[in-house]
C-alpha positions in Angstrom: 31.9 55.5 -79.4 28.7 53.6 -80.0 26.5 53.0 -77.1 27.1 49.4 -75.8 24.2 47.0 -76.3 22.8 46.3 -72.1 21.7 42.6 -71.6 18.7 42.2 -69.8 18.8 43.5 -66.1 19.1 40.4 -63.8 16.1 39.5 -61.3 17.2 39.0 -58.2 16.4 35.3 -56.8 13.8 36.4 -54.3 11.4 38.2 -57.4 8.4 36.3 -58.7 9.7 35.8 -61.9 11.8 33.9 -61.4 9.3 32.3 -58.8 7.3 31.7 -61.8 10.0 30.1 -63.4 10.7 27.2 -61.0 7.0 26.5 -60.4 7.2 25.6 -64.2 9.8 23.2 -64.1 8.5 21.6 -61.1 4.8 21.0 -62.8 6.9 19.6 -66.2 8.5 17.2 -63.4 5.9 16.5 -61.4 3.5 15.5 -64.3 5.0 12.0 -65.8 4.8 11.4 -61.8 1.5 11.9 -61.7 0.5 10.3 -64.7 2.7 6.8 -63.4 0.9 7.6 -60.1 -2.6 7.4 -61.6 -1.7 4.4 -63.7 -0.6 2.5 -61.0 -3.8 2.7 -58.9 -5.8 1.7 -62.2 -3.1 -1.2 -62.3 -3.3 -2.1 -58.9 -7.2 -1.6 -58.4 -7.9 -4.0 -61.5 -5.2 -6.8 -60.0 -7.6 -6.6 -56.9 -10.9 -6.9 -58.9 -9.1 -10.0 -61.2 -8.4 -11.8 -57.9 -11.8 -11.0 -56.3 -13.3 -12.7 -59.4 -11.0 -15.6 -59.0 -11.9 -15.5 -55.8 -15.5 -15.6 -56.3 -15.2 -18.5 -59.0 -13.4 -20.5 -56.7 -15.5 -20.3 -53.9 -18.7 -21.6 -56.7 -16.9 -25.4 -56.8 -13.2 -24.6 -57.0 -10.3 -25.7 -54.5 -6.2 -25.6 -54.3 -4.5 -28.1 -55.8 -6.5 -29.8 -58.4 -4.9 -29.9 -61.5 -6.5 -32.6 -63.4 -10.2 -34.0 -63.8 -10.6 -37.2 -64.2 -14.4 -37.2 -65.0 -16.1 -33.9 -65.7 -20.0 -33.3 -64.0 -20.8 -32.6 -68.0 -19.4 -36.1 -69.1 -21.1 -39.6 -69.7 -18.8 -41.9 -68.8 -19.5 -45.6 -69.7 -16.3 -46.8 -68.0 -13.0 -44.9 -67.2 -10.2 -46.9 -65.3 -6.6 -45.7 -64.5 -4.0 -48.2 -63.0 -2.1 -46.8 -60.2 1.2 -49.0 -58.0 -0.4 -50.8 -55.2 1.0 -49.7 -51.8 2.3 -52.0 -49.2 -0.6 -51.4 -47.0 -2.2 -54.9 -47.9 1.1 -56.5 -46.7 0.2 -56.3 -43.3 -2.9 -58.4 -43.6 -4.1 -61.2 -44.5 -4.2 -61.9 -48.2 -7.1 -63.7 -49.9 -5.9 -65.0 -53.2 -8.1 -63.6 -56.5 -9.3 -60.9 -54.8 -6.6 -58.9 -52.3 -5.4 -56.0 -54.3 -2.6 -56.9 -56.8 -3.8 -54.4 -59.8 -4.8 -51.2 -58.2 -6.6 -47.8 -59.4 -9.6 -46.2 -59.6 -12.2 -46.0 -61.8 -15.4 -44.4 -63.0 -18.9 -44.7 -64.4 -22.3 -43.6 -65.2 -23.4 -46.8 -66.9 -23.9 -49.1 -63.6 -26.7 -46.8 -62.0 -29.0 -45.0 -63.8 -30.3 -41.5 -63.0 -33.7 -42.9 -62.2 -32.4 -45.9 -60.1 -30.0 -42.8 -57.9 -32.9 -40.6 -57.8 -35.0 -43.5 -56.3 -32.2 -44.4 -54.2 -31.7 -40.6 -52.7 -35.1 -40.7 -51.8 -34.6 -43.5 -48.9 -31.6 -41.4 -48.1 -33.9 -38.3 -47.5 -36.2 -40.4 -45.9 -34.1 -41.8 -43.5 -32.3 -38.5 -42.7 -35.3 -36.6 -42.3 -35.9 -38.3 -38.7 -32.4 -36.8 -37.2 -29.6 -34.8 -38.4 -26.6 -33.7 -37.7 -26.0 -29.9 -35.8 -22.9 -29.6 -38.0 -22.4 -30.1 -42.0 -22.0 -33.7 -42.7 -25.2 -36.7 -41.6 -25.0 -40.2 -42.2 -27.7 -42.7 -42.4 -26.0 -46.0 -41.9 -29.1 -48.9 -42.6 -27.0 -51.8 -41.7 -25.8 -50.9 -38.2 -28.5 -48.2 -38.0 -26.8 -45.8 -36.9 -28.0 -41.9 -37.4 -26.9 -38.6 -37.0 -28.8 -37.0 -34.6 -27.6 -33.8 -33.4 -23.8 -33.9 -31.8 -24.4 -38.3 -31.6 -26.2 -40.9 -33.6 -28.8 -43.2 -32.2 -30.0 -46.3 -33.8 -32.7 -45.6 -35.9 -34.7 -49.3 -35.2 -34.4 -49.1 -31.3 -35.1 -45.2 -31.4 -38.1 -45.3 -33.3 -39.1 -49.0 -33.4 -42.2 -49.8 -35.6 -42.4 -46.2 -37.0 -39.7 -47.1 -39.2 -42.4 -49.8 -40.9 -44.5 -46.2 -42.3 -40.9 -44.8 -42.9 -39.2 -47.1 -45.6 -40.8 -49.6 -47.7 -39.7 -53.5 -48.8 -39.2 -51.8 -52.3 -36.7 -49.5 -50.6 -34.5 -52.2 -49.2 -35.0 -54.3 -52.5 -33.4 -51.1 -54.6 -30.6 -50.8 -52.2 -29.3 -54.4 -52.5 -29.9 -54.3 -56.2 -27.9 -50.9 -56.0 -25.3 -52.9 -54.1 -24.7 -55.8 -56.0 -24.7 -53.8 -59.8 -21.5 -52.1 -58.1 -20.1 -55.1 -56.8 -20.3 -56.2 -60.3 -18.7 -53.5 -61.8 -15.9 -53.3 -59.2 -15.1 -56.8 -60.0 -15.1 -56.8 -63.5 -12.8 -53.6 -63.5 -10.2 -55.7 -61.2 -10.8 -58.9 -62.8 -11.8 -60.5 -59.6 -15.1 -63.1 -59.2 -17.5 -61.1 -57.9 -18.5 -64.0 -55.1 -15.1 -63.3 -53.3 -16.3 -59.9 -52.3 -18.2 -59.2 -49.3 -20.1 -55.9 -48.3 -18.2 -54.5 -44.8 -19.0 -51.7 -42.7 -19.3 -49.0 -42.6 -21.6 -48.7 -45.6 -24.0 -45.8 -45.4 -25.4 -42.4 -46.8 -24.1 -39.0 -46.3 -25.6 -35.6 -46.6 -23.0 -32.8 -46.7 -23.8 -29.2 -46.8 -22.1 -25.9 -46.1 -22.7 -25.8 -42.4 -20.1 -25.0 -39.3 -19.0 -28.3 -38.3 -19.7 -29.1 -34.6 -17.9 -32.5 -33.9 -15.2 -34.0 -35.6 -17.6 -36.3 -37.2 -18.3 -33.3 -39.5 -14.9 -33.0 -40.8 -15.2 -34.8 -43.7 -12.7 -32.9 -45.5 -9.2 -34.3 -44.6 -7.4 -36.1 -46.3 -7.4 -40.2 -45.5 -6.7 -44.1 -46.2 -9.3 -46.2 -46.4 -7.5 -48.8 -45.5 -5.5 -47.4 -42.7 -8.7 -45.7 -40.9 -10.7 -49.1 -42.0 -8.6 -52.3 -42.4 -11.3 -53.9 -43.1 -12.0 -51.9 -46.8 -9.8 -53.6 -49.9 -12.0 -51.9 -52.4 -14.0 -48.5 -51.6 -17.3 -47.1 -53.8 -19.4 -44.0 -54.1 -22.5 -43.6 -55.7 -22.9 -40.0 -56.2 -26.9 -38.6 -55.8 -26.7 -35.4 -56.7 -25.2 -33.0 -59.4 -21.9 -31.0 -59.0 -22.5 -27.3 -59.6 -26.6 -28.0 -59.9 -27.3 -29.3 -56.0 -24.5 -27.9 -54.3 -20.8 -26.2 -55.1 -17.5 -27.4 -53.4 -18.1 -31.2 -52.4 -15.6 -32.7 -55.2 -14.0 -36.1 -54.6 -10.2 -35.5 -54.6 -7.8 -38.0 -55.3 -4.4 -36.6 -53.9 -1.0 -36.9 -56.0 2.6 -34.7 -55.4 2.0 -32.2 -57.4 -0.6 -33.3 -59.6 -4.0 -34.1 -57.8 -7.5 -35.3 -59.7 -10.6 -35.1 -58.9 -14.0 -36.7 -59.8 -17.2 -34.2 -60.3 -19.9 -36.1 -58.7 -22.7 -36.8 -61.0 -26.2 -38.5 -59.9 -25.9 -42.3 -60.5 -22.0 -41.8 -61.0 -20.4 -45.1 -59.3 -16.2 -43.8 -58.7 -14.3 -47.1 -57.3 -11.1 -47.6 -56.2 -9.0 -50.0 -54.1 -8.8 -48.5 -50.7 -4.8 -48.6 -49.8 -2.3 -45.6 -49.4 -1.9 -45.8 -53.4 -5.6 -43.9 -53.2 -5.0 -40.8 -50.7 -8.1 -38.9 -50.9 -10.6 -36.1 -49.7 -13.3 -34.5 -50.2 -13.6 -30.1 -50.9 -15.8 -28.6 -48.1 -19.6 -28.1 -49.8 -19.8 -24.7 -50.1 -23.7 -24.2 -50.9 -26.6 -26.7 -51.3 -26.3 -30.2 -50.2 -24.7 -33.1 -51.8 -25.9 -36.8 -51.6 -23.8 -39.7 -51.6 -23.5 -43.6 -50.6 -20.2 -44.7 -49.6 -20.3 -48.6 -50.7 -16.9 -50.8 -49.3 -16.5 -54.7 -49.8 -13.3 -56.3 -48.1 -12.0 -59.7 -49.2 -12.0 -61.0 -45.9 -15.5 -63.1 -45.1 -15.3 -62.6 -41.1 -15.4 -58.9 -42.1 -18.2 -59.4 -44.3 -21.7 -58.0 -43.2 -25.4 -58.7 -44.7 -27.7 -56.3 -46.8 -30.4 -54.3 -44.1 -33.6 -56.0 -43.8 -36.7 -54.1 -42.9 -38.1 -56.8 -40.5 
């Protein structure tokens, strides 16, 4: 009989063959697993460094919300206007025919102040604020009332420092400010086709100076979100004259008006005038100033002449 043909001899399970064997498959498993592994940090390590950068970019000028601007800080605007509903805030007082709010909005443009005429005019703002200051982020210079921010309060500036105001501002600098005035008076009544004579500076009007530091009083809040009309009743129409440069002077510090789901905001511009009546139809704020200092004049006229107050006089 022919020899029979032996298969190979079996290796028991304890042997390192067969050892080997399963250390084989286990590597041919374990390496797609290593290589998802590895992909995944490298996935998860550059979603981190995308929303670090987003991070970062935001924090140069950028805030939640905004979905639409109205007038860029790269724009030159000779006259932008959009018509919004008027609320039913003016219903509750009294109404001064041709000139309460019946065609609301807000509008914008570079074409009533020039860049010289706001550089001048920042420089009685600096002035002004360089004898006080607030301790937190936000000072205004108010030269009707004269009230100043001065640490945690505000004094008035002509009974604090009496005749040293006389070396402080000049006849010129009260004569630019009322000219300032009335060319945005001008503008806000030919954008609401009102007579300009039927609108009358109200308080408060006055410079502010915003920058990035911890706010100490409320009066530094600046940043929520407000009515004009409901925290003034005097205000029927509400005006800023920006005096400084988004982006150049200072990052953050947009003007924001909000909208469900749709807010716009107005990159401030030096000699930019933004106007808009000052009812709930116009909720705005203003994005915390993140770096450098932003300059502005908050300008409001009210249609109501017992509300009305006079342009600041230096004697």
């Amino acid at each position: 009989m022919a020899p029979q043909r032996r298969g190979a001899p079996k290796v028991p399970e304890g042997s390192g063959a067969a050892e080997r064997r399963r250390q084989n498959s286990t590597k041919s498993i374990r390496a797609p697993r290593d290589v998802r592994k590895k992909w995944l940090r490298v996935a998860v390590l550059g979603s981190c460094t995308a929303l670090a950068a987003c991070l970062f970019w935001g924090s140069l000028g950028g805030d939640d919300g905004i979905t639409e601007v109205l007038a860029h800080r790269s724009e030159i605007l000779p006259g932008r206007f959009i018509e919004v509903p008027c609320s039913e805030d003016y219903d509750s007082h009294r109404r001064f025919e041709g000139c309460s709010p019946r065609k609301c909005g807000r509008g914008i443009s570079d074409a009533v102040i020039t860049r010289d005429e706001a550089r001048r005019i920042r420089s009685v703002a600096e002035k002004g604020l360089s004898l006080g200051g607030s301790d937190g982020g936000a000072s205004i210079l108010d030269l009707h009332s004269g009230a100043l921010s001065v640490g945690k309060h505000f004094v008035n500036l002509y009974r604090y420092f009496g005749d040293k105001i006389q070396t402080i501002f000049s006849e010129e600098d009260f004569q630019l400010y009322r000219d300032v005035r009335q060319k945005v008076q001008l503008a806000i009544a030919q954008a609401f086709g009102i007579s300009a004579s039927s609108l009358h500076l109200t308080k408060p009007t006055f410079f502010s100076r915003i920058n990035s530091t911890e706010a100490r009083t409320a009066h530094d809040e600046y940043w929520h979100a407000h009515v004009d009309k409901v925290t003034y009743g005097s205000f029927d129409y509400t005006s800023l004259l920006y005096l400084s440069d988004y982006l150049d002077d200072f990052g953050g510090g947009r003007f924001v008006f909000m909208e469900e789901g749709a807010n716009k905001t107005v990159e401030p511009r030096a000699g930019r005038v933004s106007f808009f009546t000052s009812g709930s139809e116009n909720l705005h704020r203003v994005e915390k100033v993140h770096w450098g200092t932003r300059y502005a004049i908050t300008i409001a006229f009210t249609c109501n002449p017992d509300h009305g107050i006079s342009d600041p006089t230096l004697t």
